[in-house]
N, C-alpha and C positions, 0 to 999 in steps of 0.2 A: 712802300711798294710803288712803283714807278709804272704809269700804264703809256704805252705806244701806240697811236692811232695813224693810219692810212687812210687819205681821205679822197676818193674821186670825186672830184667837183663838175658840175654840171655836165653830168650825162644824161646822154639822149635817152629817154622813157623806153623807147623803142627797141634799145637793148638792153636793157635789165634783164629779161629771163635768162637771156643767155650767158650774162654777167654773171649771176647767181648762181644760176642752176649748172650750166658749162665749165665757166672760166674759174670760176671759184670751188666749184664740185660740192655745192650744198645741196645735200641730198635730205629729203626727211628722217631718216634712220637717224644723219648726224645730229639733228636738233634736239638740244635739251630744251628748249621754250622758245617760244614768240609770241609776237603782240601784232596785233591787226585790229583797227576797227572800220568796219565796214560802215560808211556814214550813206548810204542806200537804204542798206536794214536796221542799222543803230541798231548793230550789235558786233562782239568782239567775233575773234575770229583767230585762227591758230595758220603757219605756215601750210601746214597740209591739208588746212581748207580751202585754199591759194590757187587755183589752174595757173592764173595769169596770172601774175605780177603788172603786164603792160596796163590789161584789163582793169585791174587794181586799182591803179596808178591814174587810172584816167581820169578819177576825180582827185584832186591835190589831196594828198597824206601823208603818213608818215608807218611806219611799220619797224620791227626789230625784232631777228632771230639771233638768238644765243646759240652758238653750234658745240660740238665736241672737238671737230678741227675746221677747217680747210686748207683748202692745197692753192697756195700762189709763189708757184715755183716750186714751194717748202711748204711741208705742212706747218700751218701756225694753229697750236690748240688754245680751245676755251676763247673761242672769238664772239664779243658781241658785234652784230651786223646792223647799222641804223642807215632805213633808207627814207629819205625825206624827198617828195617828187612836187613840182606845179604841174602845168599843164602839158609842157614838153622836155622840164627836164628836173634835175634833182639831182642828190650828194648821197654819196653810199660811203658811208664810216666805220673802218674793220677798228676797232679797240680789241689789247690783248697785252698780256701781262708783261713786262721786259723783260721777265727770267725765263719765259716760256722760249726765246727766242734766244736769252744771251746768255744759257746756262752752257755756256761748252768755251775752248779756246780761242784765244784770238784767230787763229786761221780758219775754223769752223765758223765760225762767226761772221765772214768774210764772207767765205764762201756760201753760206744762206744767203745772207744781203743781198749779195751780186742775183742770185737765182730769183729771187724777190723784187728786186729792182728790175731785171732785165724782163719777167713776167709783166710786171707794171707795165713796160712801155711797149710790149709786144701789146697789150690790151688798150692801151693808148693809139697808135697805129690802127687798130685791130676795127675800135670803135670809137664813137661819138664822145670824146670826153676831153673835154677841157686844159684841167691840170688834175694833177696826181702828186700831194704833196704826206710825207710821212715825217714824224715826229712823236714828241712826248705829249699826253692829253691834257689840252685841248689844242689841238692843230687849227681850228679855227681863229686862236691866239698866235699872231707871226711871229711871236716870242718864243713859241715853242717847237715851231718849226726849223726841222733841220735839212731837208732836201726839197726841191721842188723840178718837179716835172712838166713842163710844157711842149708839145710837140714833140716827145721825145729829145729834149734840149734838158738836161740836170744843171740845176742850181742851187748849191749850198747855200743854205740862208743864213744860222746862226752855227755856232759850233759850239758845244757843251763839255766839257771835261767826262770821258769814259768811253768805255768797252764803245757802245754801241756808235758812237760821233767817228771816234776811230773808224771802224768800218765801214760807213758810211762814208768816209773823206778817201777811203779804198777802194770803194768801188767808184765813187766820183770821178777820180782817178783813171779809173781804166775807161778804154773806147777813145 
């Protein structure tokens, strides 16, 4: 089983609630679990003990909500969320199954991408972030990176044999 990761790299602190909570539509109903520890109380702590995310954040940490979906662009289900912050900025990592996304045909398959990718950069634009690069896990490895977003500027990094490279060299493609 093959896992896909989405990695926004160094976003601004400053937007995360609205990353989260907005752009990504993670609501508490959708959470099957999360991890927080509050190093203030030294003690853990669950998403919907959370007001702020910024607030959070404000001291360097790390946190991870497991959702039932989110919506970017396309609902992508069973996403774990890792968000690692310093002082003013941090990486938010959506992991999530491959068959969850490439279980349909090649033109379906397209067409999410495109929706997915074209969300990415409208939230690039939108906000404070860096690069937005997707791939096979771990995207921190540029080995397993297959697309890279900067500025809203797409760059295929590696191409792999399957469904999902195809697609991705599809939507590269258009614009």
């Amino acid at each position: 089983m093959e896992y896909i990761e989405i990695m926004l790299q160094e976003v601004n602190k400053n937007d995360i609630d609205l990353i989260i909570r907005q752009e990504l539509k993670i609501t508490k109903d959708m959470v099957v679990s999360s991890h927080f520890f509050d190093k203030s109380q030294q003690k853990d702590k669950e998403y919907s003990d959370i007001d702020s995310l910024v607030n959070y954040f404000s001291i360097p940490n790390t946190g991870n909500i497991y959702t039932k979906e989110i919506t970017l662009g396309e609902k992508l289900y069973h996403v774990m969320v890792v968000m690692s912050f310093d002082e003013d900025f941090g990486d938010i990592t959506l992991n999530f199954n491959e068959d969850d996304i490439c279980n349909c045909d090649n033109n379906d398959l397209k067409l999410k991408l495109t929706k997915v990718v074209n969300e990415l950069i409208e939230m690039q634009q939108k906000y404070d972030i860096r690069n937005i690069i997707l791939g096979y896990e771990s995207v921190i490895d540029n080995e397993n990176v297959i697309l890279k977003i900067s500025s809203g500027n797409k760059e295929i990094i590696n191409k792999f044999k399957g469904k999902l490279t195809n697609a991705i060299e599809f939507v590269y493609n258009q614009h």
